[in-house]
Structure formats: C-alpha cells, structure tokens
C-alpha positions as a Markdown table, in Angstrom:
| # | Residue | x | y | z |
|---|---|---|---|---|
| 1 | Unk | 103.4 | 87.4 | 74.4 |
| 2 | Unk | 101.1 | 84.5 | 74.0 |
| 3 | Unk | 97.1 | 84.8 | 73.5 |
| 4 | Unk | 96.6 | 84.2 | 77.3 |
| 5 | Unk | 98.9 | 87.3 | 78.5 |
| 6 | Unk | 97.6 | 89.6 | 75.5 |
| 7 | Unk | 94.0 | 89.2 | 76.4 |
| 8 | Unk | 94.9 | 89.3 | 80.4 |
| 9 | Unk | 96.8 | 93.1 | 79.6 |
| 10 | Unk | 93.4 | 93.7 | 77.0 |
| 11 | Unk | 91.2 | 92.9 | 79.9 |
| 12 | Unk | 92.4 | 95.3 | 82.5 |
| 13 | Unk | 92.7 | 98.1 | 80.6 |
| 14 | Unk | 89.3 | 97.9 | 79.8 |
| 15 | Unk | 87.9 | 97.4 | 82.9 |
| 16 | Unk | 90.1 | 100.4 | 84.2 |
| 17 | Unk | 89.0 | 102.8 | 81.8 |
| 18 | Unk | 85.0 | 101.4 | 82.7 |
| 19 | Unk | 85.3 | 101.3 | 86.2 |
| 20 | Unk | 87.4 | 105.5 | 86.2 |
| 21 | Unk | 84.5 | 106.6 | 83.9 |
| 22 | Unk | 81.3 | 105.0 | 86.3 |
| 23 | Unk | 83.5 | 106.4 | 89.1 |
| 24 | Unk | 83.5 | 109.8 | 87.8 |
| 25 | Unk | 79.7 | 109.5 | 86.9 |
| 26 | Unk | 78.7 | 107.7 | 90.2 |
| 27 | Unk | 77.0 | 110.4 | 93.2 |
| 28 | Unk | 78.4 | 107.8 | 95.7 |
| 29 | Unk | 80.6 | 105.1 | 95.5 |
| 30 | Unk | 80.9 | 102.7 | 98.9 |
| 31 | Unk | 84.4 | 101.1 | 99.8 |
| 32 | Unk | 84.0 | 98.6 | 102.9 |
| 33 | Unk | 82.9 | 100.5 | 106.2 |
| 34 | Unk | 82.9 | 104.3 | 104.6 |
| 35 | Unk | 81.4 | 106.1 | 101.7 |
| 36 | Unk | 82.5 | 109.1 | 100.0 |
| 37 | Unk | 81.5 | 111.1 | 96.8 |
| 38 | Unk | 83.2 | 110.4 | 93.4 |
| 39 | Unk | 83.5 | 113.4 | 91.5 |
| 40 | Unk | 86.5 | 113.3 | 89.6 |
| 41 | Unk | 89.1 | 110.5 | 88.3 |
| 42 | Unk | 91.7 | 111.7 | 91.4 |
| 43 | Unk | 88.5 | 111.1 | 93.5 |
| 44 | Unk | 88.2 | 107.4 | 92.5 |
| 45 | Unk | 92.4 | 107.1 | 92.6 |
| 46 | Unk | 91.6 | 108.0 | 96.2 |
| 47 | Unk | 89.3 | 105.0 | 96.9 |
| 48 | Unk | 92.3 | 102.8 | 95.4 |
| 49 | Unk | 94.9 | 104.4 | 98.2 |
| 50 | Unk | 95.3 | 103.9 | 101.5 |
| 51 | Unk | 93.2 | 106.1 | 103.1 |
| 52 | Unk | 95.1 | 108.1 | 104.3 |
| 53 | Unk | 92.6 | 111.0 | 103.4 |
| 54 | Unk | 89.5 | 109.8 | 105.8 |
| 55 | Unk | 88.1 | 111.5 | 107.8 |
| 56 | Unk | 87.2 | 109.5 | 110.9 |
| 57 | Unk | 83.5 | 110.1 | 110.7 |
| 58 | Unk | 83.0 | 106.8 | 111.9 |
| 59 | Unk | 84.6 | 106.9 | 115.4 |
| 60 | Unk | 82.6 | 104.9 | 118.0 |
| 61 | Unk | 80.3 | 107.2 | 120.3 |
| 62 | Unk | 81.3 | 105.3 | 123.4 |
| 63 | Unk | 84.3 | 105.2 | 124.9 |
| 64 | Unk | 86.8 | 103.2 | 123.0 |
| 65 | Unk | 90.3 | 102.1 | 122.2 |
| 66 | Unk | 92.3 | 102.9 | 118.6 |
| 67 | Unk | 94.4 | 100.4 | 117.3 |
| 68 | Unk | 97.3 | 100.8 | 115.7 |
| 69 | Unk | 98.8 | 97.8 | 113.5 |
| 70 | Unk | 102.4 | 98.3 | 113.2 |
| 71 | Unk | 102.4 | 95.2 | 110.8 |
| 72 | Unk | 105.3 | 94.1 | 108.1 |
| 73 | Unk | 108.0 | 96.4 | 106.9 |
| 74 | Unk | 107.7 | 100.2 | 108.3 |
| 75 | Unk | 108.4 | 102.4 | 105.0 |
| 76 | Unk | 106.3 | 105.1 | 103.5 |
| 77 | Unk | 102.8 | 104.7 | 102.1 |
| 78 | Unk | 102.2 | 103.7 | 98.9 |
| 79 | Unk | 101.1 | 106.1 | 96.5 |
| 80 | Unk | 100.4 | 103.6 | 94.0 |
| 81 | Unk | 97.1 | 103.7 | 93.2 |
| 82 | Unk | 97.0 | 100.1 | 91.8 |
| 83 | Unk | 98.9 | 98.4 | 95.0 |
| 84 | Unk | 96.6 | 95.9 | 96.9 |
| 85 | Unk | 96.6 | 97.7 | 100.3 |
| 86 | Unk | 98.6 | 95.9 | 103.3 |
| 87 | Unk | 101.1 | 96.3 | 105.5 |
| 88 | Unk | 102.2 | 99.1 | 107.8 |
| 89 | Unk | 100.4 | 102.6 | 106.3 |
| 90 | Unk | 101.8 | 105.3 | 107.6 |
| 91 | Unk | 99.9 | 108.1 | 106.3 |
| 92 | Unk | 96.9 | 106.6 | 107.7 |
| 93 | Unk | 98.1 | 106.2 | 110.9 |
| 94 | Unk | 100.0 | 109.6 | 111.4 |
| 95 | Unk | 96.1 | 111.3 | 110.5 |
| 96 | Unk | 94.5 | 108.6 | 112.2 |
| 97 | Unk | 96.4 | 109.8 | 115.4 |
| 98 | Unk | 96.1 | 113.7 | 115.1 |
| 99 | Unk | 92.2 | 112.6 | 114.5 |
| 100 | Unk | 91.6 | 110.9 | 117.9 |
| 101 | Unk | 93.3 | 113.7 | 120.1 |
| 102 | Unk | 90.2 | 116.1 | 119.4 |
| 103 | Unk | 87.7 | 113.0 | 119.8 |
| 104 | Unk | 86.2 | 112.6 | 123.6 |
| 105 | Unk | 85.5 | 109.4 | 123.3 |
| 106 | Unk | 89.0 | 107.8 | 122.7 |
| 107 | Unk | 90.5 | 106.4 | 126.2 |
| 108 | Unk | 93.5 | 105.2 | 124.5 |
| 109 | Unk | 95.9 | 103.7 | 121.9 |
| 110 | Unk | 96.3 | 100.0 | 121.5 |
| 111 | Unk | 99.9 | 99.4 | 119.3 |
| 112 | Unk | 99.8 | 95.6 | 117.5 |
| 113 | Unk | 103.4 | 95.0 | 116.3 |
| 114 | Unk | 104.5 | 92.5 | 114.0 |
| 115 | Unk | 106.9 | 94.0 | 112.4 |
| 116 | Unk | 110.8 | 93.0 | 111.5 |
| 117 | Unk | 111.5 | 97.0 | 111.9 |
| 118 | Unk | 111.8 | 99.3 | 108.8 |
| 119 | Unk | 112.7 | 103.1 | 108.0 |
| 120 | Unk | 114.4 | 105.5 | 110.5 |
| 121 | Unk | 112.6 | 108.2 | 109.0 |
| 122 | Unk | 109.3 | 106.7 | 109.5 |
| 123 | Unk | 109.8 | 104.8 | 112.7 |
| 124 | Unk | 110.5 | 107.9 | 114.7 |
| 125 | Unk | 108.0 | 110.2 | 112.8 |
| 126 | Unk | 105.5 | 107.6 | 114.5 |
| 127 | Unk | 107.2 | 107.7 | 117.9 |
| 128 | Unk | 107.0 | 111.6 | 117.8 |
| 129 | Unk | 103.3 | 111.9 | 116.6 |
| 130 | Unk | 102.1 | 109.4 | 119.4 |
| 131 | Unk | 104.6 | 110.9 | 121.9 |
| 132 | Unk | 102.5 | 114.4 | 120.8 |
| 133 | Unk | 98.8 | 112.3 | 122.0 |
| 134 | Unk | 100.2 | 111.3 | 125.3 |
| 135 | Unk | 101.4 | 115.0 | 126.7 |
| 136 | Unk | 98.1 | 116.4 | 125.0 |
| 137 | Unk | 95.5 | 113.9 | 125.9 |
| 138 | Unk | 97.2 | 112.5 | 129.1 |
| 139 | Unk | 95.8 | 109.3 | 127.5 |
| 140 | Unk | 97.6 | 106.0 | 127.9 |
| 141 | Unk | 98.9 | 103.9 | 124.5 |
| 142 | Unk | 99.4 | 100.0 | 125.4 |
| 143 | Unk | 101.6 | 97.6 | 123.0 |
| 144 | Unk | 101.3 | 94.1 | 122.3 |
| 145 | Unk | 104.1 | 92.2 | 120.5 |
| 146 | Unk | 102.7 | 89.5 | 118.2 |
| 147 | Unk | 105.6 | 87.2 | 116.4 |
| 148 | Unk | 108.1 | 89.8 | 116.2 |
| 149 | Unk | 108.3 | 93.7 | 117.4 |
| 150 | Unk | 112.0 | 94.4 | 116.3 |
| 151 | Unk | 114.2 | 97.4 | 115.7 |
| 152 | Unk | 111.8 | 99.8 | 114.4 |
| 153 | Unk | 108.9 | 98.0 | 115.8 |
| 154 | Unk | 110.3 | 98.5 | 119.2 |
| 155 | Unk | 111.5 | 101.7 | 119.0 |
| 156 | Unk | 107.4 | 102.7 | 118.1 |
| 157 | Unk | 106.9 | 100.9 | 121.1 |
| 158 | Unk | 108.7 | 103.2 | 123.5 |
| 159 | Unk | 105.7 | 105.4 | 123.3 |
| 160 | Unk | 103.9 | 102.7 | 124.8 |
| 161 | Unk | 102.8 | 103.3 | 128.8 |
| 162 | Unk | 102.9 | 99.3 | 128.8 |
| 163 | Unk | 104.6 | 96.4 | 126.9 |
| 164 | Unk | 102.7 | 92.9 | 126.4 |
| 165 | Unk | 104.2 | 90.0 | 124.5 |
| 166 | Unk | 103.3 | 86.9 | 123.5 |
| 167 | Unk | 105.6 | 84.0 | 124.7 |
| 168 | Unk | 106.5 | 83.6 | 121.0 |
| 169 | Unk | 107.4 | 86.6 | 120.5 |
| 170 | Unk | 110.6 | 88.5 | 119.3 |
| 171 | Unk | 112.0 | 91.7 | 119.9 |
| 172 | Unk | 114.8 | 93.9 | 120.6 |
| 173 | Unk | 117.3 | 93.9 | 117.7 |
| 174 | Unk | 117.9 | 97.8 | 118.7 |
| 175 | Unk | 120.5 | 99.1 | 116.3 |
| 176 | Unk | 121.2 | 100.4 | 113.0 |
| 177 | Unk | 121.9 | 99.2 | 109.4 |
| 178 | Unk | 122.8 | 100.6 | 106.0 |
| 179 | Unk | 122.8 | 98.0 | 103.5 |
| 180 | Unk | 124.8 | 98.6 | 100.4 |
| 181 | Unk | 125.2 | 96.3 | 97.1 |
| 182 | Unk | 127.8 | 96.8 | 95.1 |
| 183 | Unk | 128.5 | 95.0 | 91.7 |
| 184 | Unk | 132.4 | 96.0 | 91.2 |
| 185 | Unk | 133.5 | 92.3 | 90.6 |
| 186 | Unk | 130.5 | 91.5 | 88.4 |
| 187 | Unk | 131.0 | 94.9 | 86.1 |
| 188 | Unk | 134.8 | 93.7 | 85.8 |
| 189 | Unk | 133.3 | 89.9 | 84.3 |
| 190 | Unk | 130.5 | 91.4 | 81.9 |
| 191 | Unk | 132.5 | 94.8 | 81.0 |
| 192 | Unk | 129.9 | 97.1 | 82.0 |
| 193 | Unk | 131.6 | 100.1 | 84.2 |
| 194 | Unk | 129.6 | 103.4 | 85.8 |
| 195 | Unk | 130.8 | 106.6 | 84.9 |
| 196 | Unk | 129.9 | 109.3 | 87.4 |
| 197 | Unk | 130.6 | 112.7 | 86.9 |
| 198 | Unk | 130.8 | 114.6 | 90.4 |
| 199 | Unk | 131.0 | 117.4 | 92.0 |
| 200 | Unk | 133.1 | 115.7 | 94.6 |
| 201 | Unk | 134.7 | 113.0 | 96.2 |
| 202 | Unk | 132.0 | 111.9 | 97.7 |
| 203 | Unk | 129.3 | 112.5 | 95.9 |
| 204 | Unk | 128.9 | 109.4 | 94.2 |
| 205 | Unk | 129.4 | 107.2 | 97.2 |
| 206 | Unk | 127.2 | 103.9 | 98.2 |
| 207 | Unk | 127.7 | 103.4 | 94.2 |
| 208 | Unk | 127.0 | 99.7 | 93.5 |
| 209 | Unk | 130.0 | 99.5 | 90.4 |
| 210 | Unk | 132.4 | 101.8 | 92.1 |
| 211 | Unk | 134.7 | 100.8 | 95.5 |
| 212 | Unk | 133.9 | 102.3 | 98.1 |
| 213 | Unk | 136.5 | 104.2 | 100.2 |
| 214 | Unk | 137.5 | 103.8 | 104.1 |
| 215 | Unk | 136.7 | 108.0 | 103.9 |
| 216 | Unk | 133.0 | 107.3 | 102.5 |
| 217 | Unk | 132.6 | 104.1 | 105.0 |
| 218 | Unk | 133.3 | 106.7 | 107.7 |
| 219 | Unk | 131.1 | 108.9 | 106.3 |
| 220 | Unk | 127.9 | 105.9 | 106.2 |
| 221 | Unk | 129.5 | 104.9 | 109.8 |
| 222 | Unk | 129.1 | 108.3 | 111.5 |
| 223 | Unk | 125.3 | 108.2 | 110.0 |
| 224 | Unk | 124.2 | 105.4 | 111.6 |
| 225 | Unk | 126.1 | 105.8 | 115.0 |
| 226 | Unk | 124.1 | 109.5 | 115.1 |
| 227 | Unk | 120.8 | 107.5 | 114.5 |
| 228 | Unk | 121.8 | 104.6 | 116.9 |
| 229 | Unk | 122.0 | 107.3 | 119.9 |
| 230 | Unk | 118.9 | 108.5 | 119.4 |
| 231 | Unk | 117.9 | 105.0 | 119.3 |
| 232 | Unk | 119.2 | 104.0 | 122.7 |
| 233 | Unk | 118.2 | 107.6 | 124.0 |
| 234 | Unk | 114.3 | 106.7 | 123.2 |
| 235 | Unk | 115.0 | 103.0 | 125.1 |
| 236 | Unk | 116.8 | 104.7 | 128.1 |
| 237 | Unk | 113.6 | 107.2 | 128.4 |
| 238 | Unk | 110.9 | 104.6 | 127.4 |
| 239 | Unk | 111.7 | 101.9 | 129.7 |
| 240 | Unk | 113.2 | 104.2 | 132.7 |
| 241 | Unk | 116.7 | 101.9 | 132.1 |
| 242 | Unk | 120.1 | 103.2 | 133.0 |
| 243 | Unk | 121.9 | 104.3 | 129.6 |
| 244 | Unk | 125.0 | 102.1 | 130.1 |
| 245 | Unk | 122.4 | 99.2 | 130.8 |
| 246 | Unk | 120.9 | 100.1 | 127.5 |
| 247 | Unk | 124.0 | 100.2 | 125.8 |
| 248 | Unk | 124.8 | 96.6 | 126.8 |
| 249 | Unk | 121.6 | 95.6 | 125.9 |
| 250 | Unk | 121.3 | 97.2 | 122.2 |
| 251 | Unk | 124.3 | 95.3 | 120.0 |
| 252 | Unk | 121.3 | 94.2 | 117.5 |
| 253 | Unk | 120.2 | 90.9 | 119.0 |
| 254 | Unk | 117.3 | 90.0 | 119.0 |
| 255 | Unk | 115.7 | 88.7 | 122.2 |
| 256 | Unk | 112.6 | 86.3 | 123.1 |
| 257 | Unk | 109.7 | 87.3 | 124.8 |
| 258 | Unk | 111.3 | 85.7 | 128.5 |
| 259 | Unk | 114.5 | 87.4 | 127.7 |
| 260 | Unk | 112.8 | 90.7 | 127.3 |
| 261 | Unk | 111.0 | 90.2 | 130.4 |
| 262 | Unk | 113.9 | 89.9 | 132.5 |
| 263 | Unk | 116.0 | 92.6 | 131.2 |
| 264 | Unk | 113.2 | 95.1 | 131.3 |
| 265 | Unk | 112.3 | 95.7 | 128.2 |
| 266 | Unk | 108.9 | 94.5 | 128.1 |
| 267 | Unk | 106.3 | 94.3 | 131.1 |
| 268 | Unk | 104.5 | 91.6 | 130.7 |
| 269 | Unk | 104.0 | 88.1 | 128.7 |
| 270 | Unk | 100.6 | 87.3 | 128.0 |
| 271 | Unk | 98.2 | 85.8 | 124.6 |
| 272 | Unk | 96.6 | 88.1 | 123.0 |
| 273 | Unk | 93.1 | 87.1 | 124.2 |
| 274 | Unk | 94.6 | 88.0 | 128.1 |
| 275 | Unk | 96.4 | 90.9 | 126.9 |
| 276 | Unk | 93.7 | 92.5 | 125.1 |
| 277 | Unk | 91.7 | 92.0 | 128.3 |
| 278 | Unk | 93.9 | 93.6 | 131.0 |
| 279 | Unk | 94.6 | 96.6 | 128.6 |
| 280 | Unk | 90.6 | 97.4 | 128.2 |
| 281 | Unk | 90.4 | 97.3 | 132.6 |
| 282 | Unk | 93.7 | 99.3 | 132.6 |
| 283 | Unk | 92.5 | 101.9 | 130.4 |
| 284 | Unk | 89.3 | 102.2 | 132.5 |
| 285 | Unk | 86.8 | 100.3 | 129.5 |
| 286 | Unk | 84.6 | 97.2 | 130.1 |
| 287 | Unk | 85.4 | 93.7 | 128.9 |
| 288 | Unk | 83.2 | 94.5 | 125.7 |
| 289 | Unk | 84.2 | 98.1 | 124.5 |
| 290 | Unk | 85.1 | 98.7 | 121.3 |
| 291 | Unk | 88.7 | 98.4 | 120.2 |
| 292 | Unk | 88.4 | 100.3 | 116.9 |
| 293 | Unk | 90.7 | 99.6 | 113.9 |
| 294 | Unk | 90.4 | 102.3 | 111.0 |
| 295 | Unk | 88.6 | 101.3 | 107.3 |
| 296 | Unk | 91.0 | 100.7 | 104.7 |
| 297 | Unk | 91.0 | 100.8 | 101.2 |
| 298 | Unk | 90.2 | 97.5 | 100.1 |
| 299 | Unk | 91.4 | 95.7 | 96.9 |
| 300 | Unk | 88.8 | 95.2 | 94.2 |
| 301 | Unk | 88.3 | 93.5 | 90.9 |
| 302 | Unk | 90.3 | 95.8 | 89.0 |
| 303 | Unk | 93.2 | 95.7 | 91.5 |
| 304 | Unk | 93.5 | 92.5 | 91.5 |
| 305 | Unk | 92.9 | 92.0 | 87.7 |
| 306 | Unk | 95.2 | 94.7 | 86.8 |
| 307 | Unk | 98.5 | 93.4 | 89.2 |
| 308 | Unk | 97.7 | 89.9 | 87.8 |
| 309 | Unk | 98.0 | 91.2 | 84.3 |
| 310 | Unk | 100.9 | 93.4 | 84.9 |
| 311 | Unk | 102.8 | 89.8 | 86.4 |
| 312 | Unk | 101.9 | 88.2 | 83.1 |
| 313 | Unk | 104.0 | 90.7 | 80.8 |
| 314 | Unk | 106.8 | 89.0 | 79.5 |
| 315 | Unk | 110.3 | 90.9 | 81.2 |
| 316 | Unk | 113.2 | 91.7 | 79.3 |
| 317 | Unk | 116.4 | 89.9 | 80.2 |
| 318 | Unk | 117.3 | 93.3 | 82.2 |
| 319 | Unk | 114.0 | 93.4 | 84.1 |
| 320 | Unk | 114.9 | 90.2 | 85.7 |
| 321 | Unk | 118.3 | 90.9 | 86.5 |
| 322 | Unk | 116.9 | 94.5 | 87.9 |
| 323 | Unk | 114.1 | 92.4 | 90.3 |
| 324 | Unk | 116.7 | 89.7 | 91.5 |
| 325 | Unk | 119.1 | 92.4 | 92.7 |
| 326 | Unk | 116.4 | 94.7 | 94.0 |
| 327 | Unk | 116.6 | 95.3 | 97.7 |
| 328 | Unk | 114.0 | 98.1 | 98.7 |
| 329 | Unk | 116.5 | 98.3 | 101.8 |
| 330 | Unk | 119.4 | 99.6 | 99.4 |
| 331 | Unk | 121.0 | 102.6 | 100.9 |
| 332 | Unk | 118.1 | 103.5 | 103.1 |
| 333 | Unk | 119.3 | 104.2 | 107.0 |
| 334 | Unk | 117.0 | 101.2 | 108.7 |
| 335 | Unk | 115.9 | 100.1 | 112.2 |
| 336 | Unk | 115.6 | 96.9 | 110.9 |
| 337 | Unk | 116.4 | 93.3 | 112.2 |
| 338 | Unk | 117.4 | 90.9 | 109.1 |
C-alpha cells in the first residue's frame, strides 16, 4: 500500500468516527427534504440507509400523484450503511405504498420503469402490495416505460390500470432464468476440487465445481416453470389477454414499444412530457399538481470518501478472481431480461 492509499483508508476512518460521534451529540441532523432526531449511532446508520424507515410526514396537502421509480436491477435493499443510495429500493417503496392508502390526499400511483427486470421474490412482493392499494383505495396506478420495462419491470407493471411507453422503449422479455456458473473444467486445470459433505443427493446442487446432474436440472427446471405460470397468469389478468395468446407471446423476447402496442401489451406510446400529462387529467388532477417522489437518503462526504478509500485497498490475487467471477444473479430465480 503506497502513501496515497494509506492516508485515503486514514482519512475515512477518521472522518467516520467524527461524523458517528457529532451524530450522536447532534438534537437534529437534516438529510435533503426531511429531518429527524440523532440520538444514537443506529440513529445516524439510519440517515446513511435508504429510507426505508420515514415516515411520510411530508405528503403534499393537495391532491397529488406518488411516484414510484422502478429503476435498475429489482433486488432487495441494501442494508449497507455505507452504499451510495440508487437504484430500485424496495423497502422504501413497499412503506411508501402502505403509507399513501391511509392519506386522503393521494389520487394515484404513477410507476416509472427503467428497469432490465430483477428478483422473483421482490418483483411480485411489489405486484401484491400495489395490487393491495387498488381493491382498498379504488385508486388508479398508471405506468410509463422509459428505455426498458422488462421481465420484472413488466410484471410490476401489471398492476398498472394503464401502460405508456416511450417509442424507445423496450419491454416484454416475460419469462424466467436461473443462472448458474460452474468452474468443473477450471478446478480440473488449477487442482482445486470442492468437497461437500451432504445430507443428500441433492443437496449440494447448483455447485459451481461439481457437475450437475439431468435429476438436479429437473429439479431447477420445475422451479422456474412454477414461477413462469404465475408469470403468464399476472399478464393474462393484467392485460385482459387470452392465456394461450399470452403463452405465444411470453418465450423471453423482448419487444419494442410499436410491437407492444399491437399485441396488447401496452396502451399507449407517448414522451414522457405527453404521458405525464394525460395521466394527471386521467386521474382527475390539473396540468400542475404535484407528482410527488419520496426523500432519499442522500450520499455525503463520508460516503463517498469512505467507498473511494475502500476501492483504493490493494486486493489479493483471490479478491480479484472472486469480483471477475461475481454474478449477483448466481442461483437467484430472476424475471430478468439479459
């Protein structure tokens, strides 16, 4: 480690352990549009996470849409209290949801996907919740597809009353995937072999150094095929489509904004400026109301310092053969496109 990287590492753990003891001793401590009293170390961790703990206070008091940003990769939040927040934050969103069904004032959900897809778990446990505002609120949710609005980004989107898309935009891609690695013929070259010690057959299955067996492919097979159903179920219901005309549809291609159109599975192509517009007068709002988007965590000085630093520490030989073969997708049952 050179002089450079050992006062970067120096640097941010001072400035953590300042900033955690003036959080502690601070009566109120702002982060962007909220504030809320510091009085302990897991209170200042809080400011650093996604937000997930708010409590809405700041809710327009005129009628309003809530945006939702289905953006990048659907996964779980991060409970990392030194990530840089970004992304799709599910924990947020989930509150952020239950939180406008007991507020008056909310007319509506406004979904912005941009999104390649993500988790099953996580896709449909957003489906579900905003599924839960429409039959208790009897309020309408609108979508509008930005770049891309695929797999799990579209399977979110069957909540939606109404689908906008830009003319850019991609979708579809409804299907499943479990990607596995597996490292057999490199283990064979470098000598390295995994030994497992099971309780079964199949307990050890999906391992990256071991074959894998036509039983355990059947086993990942039957997996995704029981998630794909429910997929195409949720399309069939969404867009009021006949199931075998879902079924044709939903091989895992991925279709443009015009091709969407014409098979039904959007409703309308339109910018976002135009989009944005005719979902305010369907909703009941003038031109001008308030779409509101929730406060996030923001990154700060230390975040930033701190990642920075953490990227200068010199990685062992393994590290980097650990972050080249990395794949946060690994095993994990996916509505994903890609």
């Amino acid at each position: 480690m050179n002089f450079k990287q050992f006062a970067a590492v120096v640097a941010a753990i001072a400035l953590f352990a300042a900033t955690a003891y003036l959080g502690v001793q601070s009566a109120n401590t702002v982060n962007d549009n909220f504030v809320t009293r510091v009085e302990s170390v897991s209170g200042f961790s809080s400011l650093l996470n996604s937000g997930a703990d708010m409590d809405f206070s700041d809710f327009p008091s005129k009628p309003f849409l809530a945006r939702i940003d289905v953006s990048g990769t659907i996964m779980p939040s991060s409970g990392d209290p030194f990530t840089v927040p970004g992304g799709y934050d599910h924990d947020l969103y989930m509150n952020l949801v239950d939180a406008l069904m007991d507020d008056d004032q909310n007319k509506g959900i406004l979904l912005y996907c941009d999104t390649p897809g993500g988790t099953v778990y996580e896709s449909d446990e957003m489906y579900l919740k905003l599924m839960q505002y429409r039959e208790k609120t009897s309020r309408p949710i609108y979508a509008y597809f930005a770049s891309e609005a695929c797999s799990g980004g579209y399977y979110i989107s069957m909540a939606a009353n109404e689908i906008y898309a830009n003319r850019n935009a991609w979708t579809g891609s409804i299907g499943v995937i479990i990607s596995l690695l597996n490292y057999e013929g490199l283990s064979e070259k470098i000598g390295v072999k995994e030994v497992d010690i099971t309780s079964g057959r199949n307990k050890a299955m999906g391992s990256a150094w071991e074959p894998m067996t036509d039983e355990q492919r059947g086993i990942f097979q039957s997996m995704v095929n029981e998630a794909y159903t429910q997929f195409v179920d949720i399309v069939t219901a969404g867009r009021k489509l006949e199931r075998d005309r879902v079924l044709e549809l939903a091989d895992g291609r991925i279709y443009t904004a015009q091709q969407a159109l014409d098979t039904g599975l959007i409703d309308h192509i339109a910018g976002e400026e135009d989009a944005f517009k005719a979902i305010l007068e369907k909703a009941g709002l003038e031109p001008d109301a308030e779409i509101y988007i929730p406060a996030r965590a923001s990154s700060n000085l230390f975040t930033v310092l701190f990642s920075r630093a953490a990227a200068l520490r010199p990685k062992s030989d393994l590290e980097l053969f650990r972050e080249l073969t990395a794949d946060k997708r690994n095993g994990a049952l996916m509505y994903y496109a890609g």
